[in-house]
C-alpha positions in Angstrom: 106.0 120.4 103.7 106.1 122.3 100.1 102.4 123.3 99.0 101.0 121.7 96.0 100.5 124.0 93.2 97.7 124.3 90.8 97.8 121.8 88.0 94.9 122.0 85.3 94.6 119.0 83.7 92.2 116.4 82.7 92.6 113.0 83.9 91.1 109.5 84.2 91.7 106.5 86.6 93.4 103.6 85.6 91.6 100.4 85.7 92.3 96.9 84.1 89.9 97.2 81.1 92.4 100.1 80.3 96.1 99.0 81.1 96.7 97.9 77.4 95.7 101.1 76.4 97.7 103.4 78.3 100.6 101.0 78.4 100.6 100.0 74.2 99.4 103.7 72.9 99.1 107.2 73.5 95.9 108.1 75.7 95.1 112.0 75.5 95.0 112.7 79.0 97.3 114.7 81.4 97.0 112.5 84.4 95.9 109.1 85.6 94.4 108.3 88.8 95.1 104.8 90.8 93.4 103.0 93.7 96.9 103.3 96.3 95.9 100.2 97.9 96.4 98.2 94.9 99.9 99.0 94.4 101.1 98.7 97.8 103.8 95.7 97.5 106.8 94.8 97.3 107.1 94.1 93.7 105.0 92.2 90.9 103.4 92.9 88.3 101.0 95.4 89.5 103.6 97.9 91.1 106.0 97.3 87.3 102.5 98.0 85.0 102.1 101.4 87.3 105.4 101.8 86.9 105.2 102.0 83.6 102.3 104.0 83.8 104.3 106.5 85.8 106.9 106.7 82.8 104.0 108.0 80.3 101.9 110.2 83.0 101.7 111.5 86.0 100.5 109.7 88.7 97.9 110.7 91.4 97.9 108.2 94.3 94.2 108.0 95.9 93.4 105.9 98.6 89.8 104.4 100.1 91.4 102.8 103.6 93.1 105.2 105.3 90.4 105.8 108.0 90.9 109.3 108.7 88.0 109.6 111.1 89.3 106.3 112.9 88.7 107.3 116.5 91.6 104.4 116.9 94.5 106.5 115.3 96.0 105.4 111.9 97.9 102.5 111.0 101.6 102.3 111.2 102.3 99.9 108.9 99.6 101.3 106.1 101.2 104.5 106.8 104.8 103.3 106.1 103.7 101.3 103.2 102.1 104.1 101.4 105.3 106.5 101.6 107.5 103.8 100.3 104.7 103.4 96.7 104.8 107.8 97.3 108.5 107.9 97.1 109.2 105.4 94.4 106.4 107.0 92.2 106.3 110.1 93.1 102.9 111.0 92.3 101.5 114.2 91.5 99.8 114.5 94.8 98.0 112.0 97.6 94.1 112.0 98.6 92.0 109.9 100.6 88.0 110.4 102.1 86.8 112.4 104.7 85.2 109.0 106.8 85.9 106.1 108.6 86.6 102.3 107.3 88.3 100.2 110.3 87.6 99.8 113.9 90.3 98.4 115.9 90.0 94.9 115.0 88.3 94.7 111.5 88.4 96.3 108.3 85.1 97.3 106.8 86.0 98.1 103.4 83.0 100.9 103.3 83.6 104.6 103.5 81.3 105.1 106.4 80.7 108.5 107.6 81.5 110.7 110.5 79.3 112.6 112.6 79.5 116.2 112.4 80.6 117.4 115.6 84.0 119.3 117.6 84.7 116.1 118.7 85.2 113.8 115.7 86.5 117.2 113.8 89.5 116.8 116.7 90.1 113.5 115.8 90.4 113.9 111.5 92.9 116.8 112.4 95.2 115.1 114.4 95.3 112.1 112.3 95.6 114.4 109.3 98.6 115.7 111.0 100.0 112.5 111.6 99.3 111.2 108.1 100.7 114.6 106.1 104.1 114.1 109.1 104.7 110.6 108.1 104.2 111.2 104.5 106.4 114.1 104.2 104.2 115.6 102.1 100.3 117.5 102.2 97.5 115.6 101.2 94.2 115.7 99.6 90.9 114.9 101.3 87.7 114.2 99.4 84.3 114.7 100.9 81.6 112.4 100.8 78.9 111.4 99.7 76.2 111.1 102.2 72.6 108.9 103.0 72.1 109.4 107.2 73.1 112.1 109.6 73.4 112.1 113.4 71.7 113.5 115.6 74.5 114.9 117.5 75.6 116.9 113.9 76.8 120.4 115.5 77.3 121.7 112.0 77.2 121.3 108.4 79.5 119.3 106.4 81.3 122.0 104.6 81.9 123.9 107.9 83.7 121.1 109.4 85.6 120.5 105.3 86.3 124.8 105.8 87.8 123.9 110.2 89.6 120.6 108.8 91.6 122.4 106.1 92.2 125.3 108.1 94.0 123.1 111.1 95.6 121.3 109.2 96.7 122.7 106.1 95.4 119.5 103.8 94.5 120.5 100.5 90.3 119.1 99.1 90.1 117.2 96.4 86.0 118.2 95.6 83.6 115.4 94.4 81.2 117.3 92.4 79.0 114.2 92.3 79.0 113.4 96.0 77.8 116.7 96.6 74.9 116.5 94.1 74.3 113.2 96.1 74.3 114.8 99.3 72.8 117.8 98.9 69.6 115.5 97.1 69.1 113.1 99.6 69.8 115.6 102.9 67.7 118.4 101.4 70.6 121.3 101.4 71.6 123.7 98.8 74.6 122.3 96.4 75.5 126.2 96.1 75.7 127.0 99.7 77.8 124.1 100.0 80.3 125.0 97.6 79.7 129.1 98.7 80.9 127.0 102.1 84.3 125.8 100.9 87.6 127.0 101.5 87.7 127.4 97.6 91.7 128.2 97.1 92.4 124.9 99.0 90.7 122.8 96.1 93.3 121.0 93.7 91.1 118.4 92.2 87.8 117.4 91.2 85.8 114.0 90.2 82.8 113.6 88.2 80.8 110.6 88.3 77.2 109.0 87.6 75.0 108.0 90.3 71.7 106.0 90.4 69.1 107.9 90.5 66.6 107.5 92.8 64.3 109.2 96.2 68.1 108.7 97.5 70.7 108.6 95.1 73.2 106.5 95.4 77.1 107.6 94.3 77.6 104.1 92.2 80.8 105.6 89.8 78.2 102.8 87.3 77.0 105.0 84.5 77.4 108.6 82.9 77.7 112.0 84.6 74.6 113.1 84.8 73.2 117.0 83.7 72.6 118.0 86.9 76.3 117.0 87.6 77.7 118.8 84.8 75.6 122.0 85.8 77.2 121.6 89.1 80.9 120.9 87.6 80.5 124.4 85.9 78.9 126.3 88.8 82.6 125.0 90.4 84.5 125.8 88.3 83.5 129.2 87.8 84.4 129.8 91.4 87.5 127.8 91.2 89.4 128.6 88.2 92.0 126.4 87.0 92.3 123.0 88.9 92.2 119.4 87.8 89.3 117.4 86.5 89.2 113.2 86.6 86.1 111.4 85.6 85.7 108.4 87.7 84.2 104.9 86.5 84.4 102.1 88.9 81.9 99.8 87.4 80.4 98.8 84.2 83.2 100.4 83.2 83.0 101.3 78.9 85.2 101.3 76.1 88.0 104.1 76.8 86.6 106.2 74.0 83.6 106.4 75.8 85.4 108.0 78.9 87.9 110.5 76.6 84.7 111.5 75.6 83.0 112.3 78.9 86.3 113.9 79.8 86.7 116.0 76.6 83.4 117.3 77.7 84.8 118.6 81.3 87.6 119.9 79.3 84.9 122.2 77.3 83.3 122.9 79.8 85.9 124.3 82.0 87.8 126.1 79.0 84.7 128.2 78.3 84.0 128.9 81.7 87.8 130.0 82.6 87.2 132.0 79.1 84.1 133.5 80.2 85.4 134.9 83.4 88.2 136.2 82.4 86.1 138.0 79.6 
């Protein structure tokens, strides 16, 4: 498999509310970002609009039902039907979430998560290796956000991110937000976590809003929040150079709005790239 190189660009995902938009004009931004679910058919008018989407950016495919941590194995057919959208898009890269979403009968539609332990970590690494074998290509794997643990937990969650990526050779795509999430409701340091992290296996980042709360909850609803954007550039002085998407899911705004929020990651990480290399 050929290694995915550093790309450092500023993206947003494509939603409905936005296809005129990117499809009719000229959106400033060096990426998109599409649900891979949504476009895996045959034909129709979804797969021609990304398509056509594809001829104006590139595309990152990123997927919410692979089931990594699927104690079943992975799907064949999802499997086969994802490299046939990857090889007639050719997207930038792939990604998918560090959980579970389908026992061997049903489909939950939830990114449920995994407990922490050699066990389970044996499991996501041979069905990443199956995955990246059947794709031809690496992917991307984004951690979560978190409200329970287990008891049986035998370490934390970037330890297991740090073994997974070492085994495997699967690149991270880092949700700032889930980890502000995390480390909130579970009471563990957002710096240790990214101190934690195989950092120079990191390709892409997403920012997002949350409710707040006693337990936050990741809701991709609302603005990134301060704490967030503190976070983003904590990360980014570590990382250097990598791509930056801000993710809206619901109550989603005018696309202004979001060029906005995203020419704000863009200063951010320019004067933070500027400032180290001062």
């Amino acid at each position: 498999m050929t290694d995915i190189a550093p790309f450092a660009g500023f993206g947003l995902g494509l939603r409905r509310r936005h296809y005129a938009d990117f499809l009719e004009g000229t959106v400033p931004v060096d990426f998109v970002e599409v649900i891979s679910e949504n476009y895996m058919v045959d034909g129709g008018k979804p797969l021609r609009l990304l398509e056509e989407a594809r001829a104006r950016h590139p595309v990152i495919l990123h997927g919410v039902s692979m089931s990594i941590g699927s104690a079943h194995g992975l799907d064949a057919d999802y499997l086969a039907r994802l490299k046939a959208l990857a090889d007639r898009i050719e997207p930038l890269w792939m990604s998918d979430h560090l959980c579970w979403t389908r026992s061997s009968a049903h489909n939950t539609h939830d990114l449920l998560p995994l407990p922490l332990t050699a066990e389970a970590l044996d499991v996501v690494c041979d069905n990443i290796e199956r995955a990246q074998d059947a794709l031809g290509r690496p992917m991307l794997f984004e951690n979560p956000s978190s409200y329970l643990t287990f008891p049986e937990d035998e370490m934390a969650e970037w330890e297991f991110i740090a073994a997974m990526a070492q085994r495997t050779g699967c690149y991270l795509l880092l949700d700032v937000n889930n980890v502000y999430v995390s480390a909130h409701n579970h009471g563990f340091s957002a710096h240790d976590y990214l101190d934690g992290l195989p950092l120079d296996r990191v390709r892409q980042i997403h920012l997002a809003g949350h409710q707040p709360g006693d337990i936050i909850v990741d809701t991709h609803d609302r603005a990134v929040s301060d704490g967030v954007w503190a976070l983003y550039a904590e990360a980014m002085r570590r990382l250097g150079p990598v791509a930056t998407m801000i993710e809206r899911d619901d109550k989603i705004p005018p696309l202004p709005n979001l060029l906005d929020e995203l020419a704000r990651a863009r200063d951010f990480a320019t004067q933070t790239w500027e400032a180290v290399a001062a």
